[in-house]
Phi, psi and omega in degrees: 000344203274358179249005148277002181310092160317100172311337194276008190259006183253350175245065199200143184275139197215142175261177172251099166228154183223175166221167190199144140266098190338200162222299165267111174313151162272176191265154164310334164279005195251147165270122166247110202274140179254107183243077173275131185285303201212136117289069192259129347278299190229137193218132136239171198243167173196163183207095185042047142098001186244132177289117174255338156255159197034214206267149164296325171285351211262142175250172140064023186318324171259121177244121165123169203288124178077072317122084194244138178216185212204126199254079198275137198273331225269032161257352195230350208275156189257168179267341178279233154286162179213139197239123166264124151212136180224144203242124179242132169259139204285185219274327210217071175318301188299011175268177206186129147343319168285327186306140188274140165119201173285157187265347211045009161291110139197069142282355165207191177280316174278322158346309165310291189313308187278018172281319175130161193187167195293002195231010192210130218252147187301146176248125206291154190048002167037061156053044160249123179148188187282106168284016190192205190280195153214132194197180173228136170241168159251130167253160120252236242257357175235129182233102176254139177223187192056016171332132146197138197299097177236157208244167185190136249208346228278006120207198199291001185234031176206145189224163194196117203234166176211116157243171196207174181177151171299131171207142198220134150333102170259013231225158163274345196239171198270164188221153180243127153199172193266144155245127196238155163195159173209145199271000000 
């Protein structure tokens, strides 16, 4: 069936927009960060009508597979609707089911395969667009993100963990705060 897909309707850059009402204003220390878990390929974001990656001039501001990125919403947010729209590009417009040689997806296997591969016929538009989750968080005046976990082994009755996560001043004065968690 995937070769009755018309391609050409994947080979042109196409958005994404939804709208949201904020449910609780926010307080004055706090921020609202704009979050996508994946992106593929090529992307720019907007927020009620304001360009939030690069330049106003810049195209294709987010590049690459999977992607996750984080947005502060809170200079543009309304009291009202709030408009998400992100303009998304496929990786390669001039490729065609037909073209002959590599597609240059091969950052995984499924990427590859929807590039075409020996056991799966090329897929129209090769998996570009939001892949993953998309939401709004709230901070206040410390915002940590990227939690991560690395794990180490050296044998079945020991484990060795090193975590580590981004953390950032949103605030002009210095701030103290516990970070908790549990494993």
């Amino acid at each position: 069936n995937i070769y009755r897909v018309d391609e050409t309707k994947y080979s042109k850059p196409y958005w994404y927009r939804t709208e949201f009402i904020l449910p609780e204003p926010l307080s004055p220390a706090e921020h609202l960060w704009l979050c996508f878990d994946n992106t593929n390929r090529y992307a720019d974001f907007y927020f009620n009508g304001h360009k939030i990656s690069g330049t106003e001039e810049s195209t294709k501001d987010v590049s690459g597979h999977m992607l996750r990125s984080r947005f502060d919403v809170t200079p543009h947010l309304r009291s009202g609707k709030n408009a998400i729209a992100v303009l998304i590009y496929d990786t390669d417009q001039k490729k065609t089911r037909t073209d002959k040689g590599p597609y240059g997806v091969a950052c995984s296997p499924s990427y590859l395969a929807g590039a075409g591969w020996d056991w799966m016929p090329y897929v129209p538009g090769r998996l570009a667009g939001i892949t993953g989750n998309a939401y709004i968080e709230r901070s206040a005046g410390v915002l940590l993100s990227d939690p991560w976990v690395r794990t180490y082994l050296p044998t079945l009755h020991q484990a060795e963990l090193t975590v580590s996560a981004d953390v950032q001043n949103l605030t002009d004065t210095e701030q103290q705060f516990t970070w908790q968690g549990t494993i």
